[in-house]
N, CA, C and O of each residue as an XYZ file, in Angstrom:
332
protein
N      14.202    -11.148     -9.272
C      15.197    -10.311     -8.658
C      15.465     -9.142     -9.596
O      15.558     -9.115    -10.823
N      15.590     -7.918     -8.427
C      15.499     -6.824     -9.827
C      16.799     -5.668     -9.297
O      16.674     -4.984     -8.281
N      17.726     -5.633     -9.979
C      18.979     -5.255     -9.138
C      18.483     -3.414    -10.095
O      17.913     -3.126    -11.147
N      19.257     -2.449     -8.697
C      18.912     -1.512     -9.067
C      17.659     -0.726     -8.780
O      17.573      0.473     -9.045
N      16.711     -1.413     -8.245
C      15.497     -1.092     -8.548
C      14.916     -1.078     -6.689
O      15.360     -1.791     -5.789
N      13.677      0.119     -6.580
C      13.687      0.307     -5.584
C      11.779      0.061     -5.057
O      10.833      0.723     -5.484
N      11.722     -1.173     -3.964
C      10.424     -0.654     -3.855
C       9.989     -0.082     -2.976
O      10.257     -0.037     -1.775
N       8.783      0.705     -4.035
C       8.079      1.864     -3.032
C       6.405      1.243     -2.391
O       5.810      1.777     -1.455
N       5.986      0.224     -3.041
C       4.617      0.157     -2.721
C       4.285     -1.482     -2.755
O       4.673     -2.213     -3.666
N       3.537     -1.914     -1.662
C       3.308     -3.329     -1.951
C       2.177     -3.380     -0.979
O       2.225     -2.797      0.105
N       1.020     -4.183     -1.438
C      -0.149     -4.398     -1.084
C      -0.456     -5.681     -1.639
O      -0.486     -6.014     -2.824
N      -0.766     -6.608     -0.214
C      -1.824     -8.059     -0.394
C      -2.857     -8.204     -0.685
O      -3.599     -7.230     -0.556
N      -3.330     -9.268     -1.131
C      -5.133     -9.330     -1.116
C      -4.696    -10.797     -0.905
O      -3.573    -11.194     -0.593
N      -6.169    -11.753     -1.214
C      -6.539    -12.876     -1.557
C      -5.872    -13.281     -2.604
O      -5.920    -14.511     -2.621
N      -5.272    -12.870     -3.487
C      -5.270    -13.739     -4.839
C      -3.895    -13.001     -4.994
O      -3.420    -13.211     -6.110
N      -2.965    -12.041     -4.045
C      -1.487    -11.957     -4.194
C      -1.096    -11.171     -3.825
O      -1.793    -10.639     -2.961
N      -0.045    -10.633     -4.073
C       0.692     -9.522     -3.946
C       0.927     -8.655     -5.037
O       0.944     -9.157     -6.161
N       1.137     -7.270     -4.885
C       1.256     -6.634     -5.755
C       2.499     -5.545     -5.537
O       2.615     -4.831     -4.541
N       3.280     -5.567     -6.523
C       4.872     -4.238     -5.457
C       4.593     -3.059     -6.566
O       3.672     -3.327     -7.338
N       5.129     -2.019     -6.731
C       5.047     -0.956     -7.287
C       6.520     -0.752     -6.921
O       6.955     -0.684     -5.771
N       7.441     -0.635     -8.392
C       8.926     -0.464     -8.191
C       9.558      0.559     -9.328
O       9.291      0.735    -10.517
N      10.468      1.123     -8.470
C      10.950      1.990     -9.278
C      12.580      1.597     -9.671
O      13.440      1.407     -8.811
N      12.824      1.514    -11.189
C      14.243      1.143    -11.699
C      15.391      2.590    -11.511
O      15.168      3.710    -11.051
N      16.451      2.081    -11.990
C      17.311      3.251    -11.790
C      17.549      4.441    -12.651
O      18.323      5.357    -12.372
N      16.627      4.324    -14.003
C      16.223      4.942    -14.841
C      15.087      5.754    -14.722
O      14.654      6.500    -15.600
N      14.530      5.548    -13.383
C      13.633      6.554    -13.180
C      11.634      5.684    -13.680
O      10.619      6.271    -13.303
N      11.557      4.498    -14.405
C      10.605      4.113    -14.733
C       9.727      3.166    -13.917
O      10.468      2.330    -13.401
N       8.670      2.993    -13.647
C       8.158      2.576    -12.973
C       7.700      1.443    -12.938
O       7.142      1.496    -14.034
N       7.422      0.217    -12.488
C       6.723     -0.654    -12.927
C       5.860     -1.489    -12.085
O       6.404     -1.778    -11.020
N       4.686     -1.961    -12.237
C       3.976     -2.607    -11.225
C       4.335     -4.329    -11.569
O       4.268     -4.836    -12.689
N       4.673     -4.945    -10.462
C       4.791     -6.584    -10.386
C       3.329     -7.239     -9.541
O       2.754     -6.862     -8.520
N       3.113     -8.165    -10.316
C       2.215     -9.485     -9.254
C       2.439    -10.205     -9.284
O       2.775    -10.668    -10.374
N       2.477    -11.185     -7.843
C       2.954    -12.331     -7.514
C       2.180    -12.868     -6.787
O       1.276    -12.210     -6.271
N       2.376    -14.664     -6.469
C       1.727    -15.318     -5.363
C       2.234    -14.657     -4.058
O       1.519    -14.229     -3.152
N       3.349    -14.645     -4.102
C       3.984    -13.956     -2.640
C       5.356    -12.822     -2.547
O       6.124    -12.641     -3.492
N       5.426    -12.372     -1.682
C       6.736    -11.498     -1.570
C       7.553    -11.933     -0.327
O       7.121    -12.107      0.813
N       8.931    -12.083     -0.819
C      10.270    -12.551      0.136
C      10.435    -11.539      0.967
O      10.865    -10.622      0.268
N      10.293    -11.016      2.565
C      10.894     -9.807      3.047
C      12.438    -10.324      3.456
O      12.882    -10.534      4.585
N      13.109    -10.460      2.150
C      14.890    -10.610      2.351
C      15.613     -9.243      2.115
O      16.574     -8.889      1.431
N      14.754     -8.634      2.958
C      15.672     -7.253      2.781
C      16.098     -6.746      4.127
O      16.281     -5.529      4.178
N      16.263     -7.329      5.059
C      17.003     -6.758      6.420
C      16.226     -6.597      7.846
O      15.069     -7.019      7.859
N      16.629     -6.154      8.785
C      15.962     -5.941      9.874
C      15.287     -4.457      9.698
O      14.918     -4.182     10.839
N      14.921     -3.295      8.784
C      14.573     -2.534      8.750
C      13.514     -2.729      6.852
O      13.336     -1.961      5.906
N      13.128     -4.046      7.136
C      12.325     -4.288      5.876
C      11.356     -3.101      5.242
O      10.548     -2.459      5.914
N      11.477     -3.012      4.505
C      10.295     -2.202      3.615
C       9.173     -2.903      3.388
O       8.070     -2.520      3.777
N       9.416     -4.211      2.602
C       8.569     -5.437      2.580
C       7.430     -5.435      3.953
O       6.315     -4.914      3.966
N       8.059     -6.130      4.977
C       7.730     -6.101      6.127
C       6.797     -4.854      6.647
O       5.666     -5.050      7.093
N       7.415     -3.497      6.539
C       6.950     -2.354      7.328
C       5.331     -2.213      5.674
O       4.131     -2.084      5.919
N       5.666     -2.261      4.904
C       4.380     -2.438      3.904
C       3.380     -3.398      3.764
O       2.769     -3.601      2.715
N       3.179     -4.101      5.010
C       2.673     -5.040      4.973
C       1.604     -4.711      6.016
O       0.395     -4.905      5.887
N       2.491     -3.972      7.492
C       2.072     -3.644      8.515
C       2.353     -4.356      9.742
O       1.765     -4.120     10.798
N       3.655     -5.615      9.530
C       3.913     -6.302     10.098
C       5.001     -5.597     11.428
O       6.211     -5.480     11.233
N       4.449     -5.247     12.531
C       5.283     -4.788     13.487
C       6.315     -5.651     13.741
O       6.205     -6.877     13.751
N       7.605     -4.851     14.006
C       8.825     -5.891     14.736
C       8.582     -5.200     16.185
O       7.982     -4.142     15.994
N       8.814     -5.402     17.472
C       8.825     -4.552     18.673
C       9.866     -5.296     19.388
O       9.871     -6.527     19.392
N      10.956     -4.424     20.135
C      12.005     -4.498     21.029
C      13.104     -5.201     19.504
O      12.992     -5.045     18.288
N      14.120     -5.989     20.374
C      15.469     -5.841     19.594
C      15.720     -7.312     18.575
O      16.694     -7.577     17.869
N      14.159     -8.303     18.863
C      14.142     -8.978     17.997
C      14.532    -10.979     18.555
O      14.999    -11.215     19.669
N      14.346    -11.650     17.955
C      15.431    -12.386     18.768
C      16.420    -13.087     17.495
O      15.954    -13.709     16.541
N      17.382    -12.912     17.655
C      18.844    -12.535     16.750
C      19.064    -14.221     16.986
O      18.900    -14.616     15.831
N      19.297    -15.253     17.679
C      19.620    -16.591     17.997
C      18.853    -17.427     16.912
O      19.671    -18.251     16.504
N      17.598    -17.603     16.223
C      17.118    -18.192     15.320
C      17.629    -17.400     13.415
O      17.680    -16.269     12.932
N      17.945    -19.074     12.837
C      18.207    -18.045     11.340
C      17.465    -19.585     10.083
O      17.040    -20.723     10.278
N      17.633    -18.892      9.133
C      17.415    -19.877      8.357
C      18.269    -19.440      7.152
O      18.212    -18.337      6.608
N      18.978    -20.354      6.853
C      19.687    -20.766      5.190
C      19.467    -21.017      4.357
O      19.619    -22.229      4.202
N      18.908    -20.205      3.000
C      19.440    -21.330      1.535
C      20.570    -20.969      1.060
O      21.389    -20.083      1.301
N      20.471    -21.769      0.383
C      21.736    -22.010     -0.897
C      21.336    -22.465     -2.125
O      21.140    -23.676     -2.237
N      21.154    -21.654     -3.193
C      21.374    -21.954     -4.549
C      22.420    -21.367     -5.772
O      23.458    -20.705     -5.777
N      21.732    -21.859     -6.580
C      23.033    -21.378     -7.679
C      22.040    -20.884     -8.880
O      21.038    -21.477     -9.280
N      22.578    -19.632     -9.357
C      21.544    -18.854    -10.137
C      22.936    -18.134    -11.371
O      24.050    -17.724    -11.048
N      22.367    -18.199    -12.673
C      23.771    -17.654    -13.572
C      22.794    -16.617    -13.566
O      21.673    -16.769    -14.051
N      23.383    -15.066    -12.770
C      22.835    -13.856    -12.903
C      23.345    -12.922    -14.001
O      23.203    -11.714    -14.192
N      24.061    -14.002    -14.732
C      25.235    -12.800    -15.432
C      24.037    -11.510    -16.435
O      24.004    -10.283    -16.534
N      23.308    -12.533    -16.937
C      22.488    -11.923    -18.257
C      21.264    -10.937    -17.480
O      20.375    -10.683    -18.293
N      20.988    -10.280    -16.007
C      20.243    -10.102    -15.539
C      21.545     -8.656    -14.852
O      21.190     -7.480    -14.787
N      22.959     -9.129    -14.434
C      23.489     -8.016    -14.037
C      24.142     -7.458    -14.618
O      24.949     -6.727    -14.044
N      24.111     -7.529    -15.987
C      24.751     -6.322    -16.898
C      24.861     -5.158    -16.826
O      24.088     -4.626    -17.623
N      25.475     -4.407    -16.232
C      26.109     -2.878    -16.635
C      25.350     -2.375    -14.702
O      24.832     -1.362    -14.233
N      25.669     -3.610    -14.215
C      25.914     -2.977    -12.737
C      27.006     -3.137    -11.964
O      27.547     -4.219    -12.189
N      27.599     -2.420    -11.059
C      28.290     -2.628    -10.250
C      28.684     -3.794     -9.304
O      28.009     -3.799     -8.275
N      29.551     -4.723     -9.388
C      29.488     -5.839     -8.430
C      31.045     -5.776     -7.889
O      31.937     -5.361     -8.628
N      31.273     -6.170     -6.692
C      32.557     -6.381     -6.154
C      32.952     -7.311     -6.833
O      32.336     -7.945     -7.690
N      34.107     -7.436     -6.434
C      35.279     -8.274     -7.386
C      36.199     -9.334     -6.075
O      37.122    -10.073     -6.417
């Protein structure tokens, strides 16, 4: 998880994923992974970089839940969080 940080580029193969992200400092960095989460909304970036069409309004009645517990403190330093 990379707070702050924006991606611009992500491409699959066989052997993973790859994102191309930009921090809020302006620096760039390339990630690889086995896979990528599209937990970013109904207007995914993830998703639309993939090539994965959504068409019409979706169907909104199916969801899925987790729940964990993660100490982000040492990861969200010197960002903005509600209170």
């Amino acid at each position: 998880m990379h707070f702050g940080t924006t991606l611009d580029q992500l491409a699959s193969s066989a052997d993973g994923v790859s994102a191309l992200l930009t921090h809020e400092d302006g620096t760039t960095e390339t990630v690889t992974a086995t896979y990528a989460a599209a937990a970013d909304g109904p207007r995914s970036a993830v998703r639309e970089s993939l090539g994965s069409a959504m068409h019409g309004r979706g169907t909104m009645a199916h969801a899925h839940g987790s729940h964990f517990h993660a100490d982000l403190a040492a990861q969200s330093q010197g960002t903005k969080t509600a209170e």
